[in-house]
C-alpha positions, 0 to 999 in steps of 0.5 A: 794178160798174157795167156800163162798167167790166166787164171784157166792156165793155171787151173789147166796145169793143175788139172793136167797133173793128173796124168801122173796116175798113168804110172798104172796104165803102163803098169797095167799094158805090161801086166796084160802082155804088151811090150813097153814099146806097145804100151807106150804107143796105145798110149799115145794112140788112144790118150784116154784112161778109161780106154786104156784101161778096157783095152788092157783088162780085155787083153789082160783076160785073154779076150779077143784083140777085136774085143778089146778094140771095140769095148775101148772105142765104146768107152771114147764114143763120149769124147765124140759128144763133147766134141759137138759142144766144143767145136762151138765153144772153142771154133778151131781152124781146120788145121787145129781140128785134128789136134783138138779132136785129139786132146778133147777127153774128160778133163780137157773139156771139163776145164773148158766148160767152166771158163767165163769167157770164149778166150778162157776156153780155149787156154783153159782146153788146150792147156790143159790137154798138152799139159795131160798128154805129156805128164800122162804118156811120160808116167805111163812110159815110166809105168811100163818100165816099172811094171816089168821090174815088179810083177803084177801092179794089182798085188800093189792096188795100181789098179785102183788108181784110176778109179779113185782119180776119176772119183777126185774128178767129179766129187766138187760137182756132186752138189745138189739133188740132180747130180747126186742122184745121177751119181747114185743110178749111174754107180747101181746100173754099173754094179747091176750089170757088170757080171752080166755084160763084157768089160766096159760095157757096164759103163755105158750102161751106167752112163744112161742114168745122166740120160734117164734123168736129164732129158726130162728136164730138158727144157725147164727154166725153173731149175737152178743152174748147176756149177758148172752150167752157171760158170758157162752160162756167159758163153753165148752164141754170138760170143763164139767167133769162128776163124772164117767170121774173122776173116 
């Protein structure tokens, strides 16, 4: 079968119209002061939302450039551990490493950890990874251009956008006790120290509930599989091919 008509080609299309909500990034970068031109190419730079948005909110407050970049590089330390389950899942060629380094986000690497198969995962990865970095970085062009003809996209709920994409995202996984209790301490430990820590940080915060929750399962086999563990289960070690083991 001819890689477009696949079943993870289509999930990564549809996955990667998500970018449509960029419309609110570019509105946001004008709203915090950025020329569309500076919008567009932190945009490209970055390609991650969650970054994007602590970079604009940071610069938006009137806080320290050096603040803003560090929060925003905070928030994408998670794409650097995916990156440690993918370059063994996907097994890129050197000259292919710096473009996947590029496009391993959320939903590029959820799309890829539910494929059967090592194939799947690398249409289903990078589909959906070119598909979201050009629907994302054209809506927040267009969102910029927008946002300097209507003023502050907050007075238009813009703001909440991301937000309720994300939550569209994870709701399917949210089956079981595990996942939702991570849920549920991820979102108290956030909304706890939000008044108390600079913006972005609190995320972080909340993201150690998957930690103080999963590690003391680590190990165990009397589990069920999650949904997403047991549609990757297929993708074992000597299924991996690296690119020097083909040769």
């Amino acid at each position: 079968m001819t890689w477009w008509r696949t079943p993870a080609a289509r999930q990564g299309v549809a996955v990667g119209l998500v970018g449509l909500y960029g419309v609110s990034a570019g509105a946001l970068g004008i709203a915090a002061g950025l020329t569309v031109g500076q919008t567009v190419l932190t945009s490209l730079l970055l390609f991650s939302g969650g970054s994007q948005f602590a970079f604009y909110g940071v610069i938006g407050a009137g806080g320290n450039p050096l603040a803003a970049i560090a929060t925003s590089t905070l928030l994408g330390l998670r794409n650097g551990f995916y990156g440690l389950e993918l370059s063994r899942r996907l097994a890129p060629s050197p000259a292919l490493r710096p473009l996947t380094a590029h496009l391993t986000i959320d939903e590029s690497t959820a799309v890829a950890v539910a494929q059967p198969d090592q194939r799947s995962t690398r249409i289903g990865f990078y589909t959906t990874g070119a598909v979201l970095f050009v629907v994302w970085n054209t809506m927040t062009l267009l969102g910029a251009l927008a946002g300097e003809a209507m003023g502050d996209p907050r007075s238009w709920g813009l703001d909440a956008a991301a937000a309720a994409a994300f939550v569209a995202l994870v709701w399917p996984r949210l089956r079981g006790r595990g996942p939702i209790g991570t849920a549920a301490l991820a979102m108290v430990l956030t909304l706890v120290s939000a008044p108390f820590v600079p913006t972005g940080v609190e995320v972080l915060i909340g993201a150690t509930a998957a930690l103080a929750l999963g590690l003391p399962q680590r190990g165990r086999t009397d589990l069920p599989l999650t949904p997403v563990a047991r549609e990757a289960e297929p993708i074992r070690a000597h299924e991996v091919t690296r690119p020097e083991e083909r040769r």
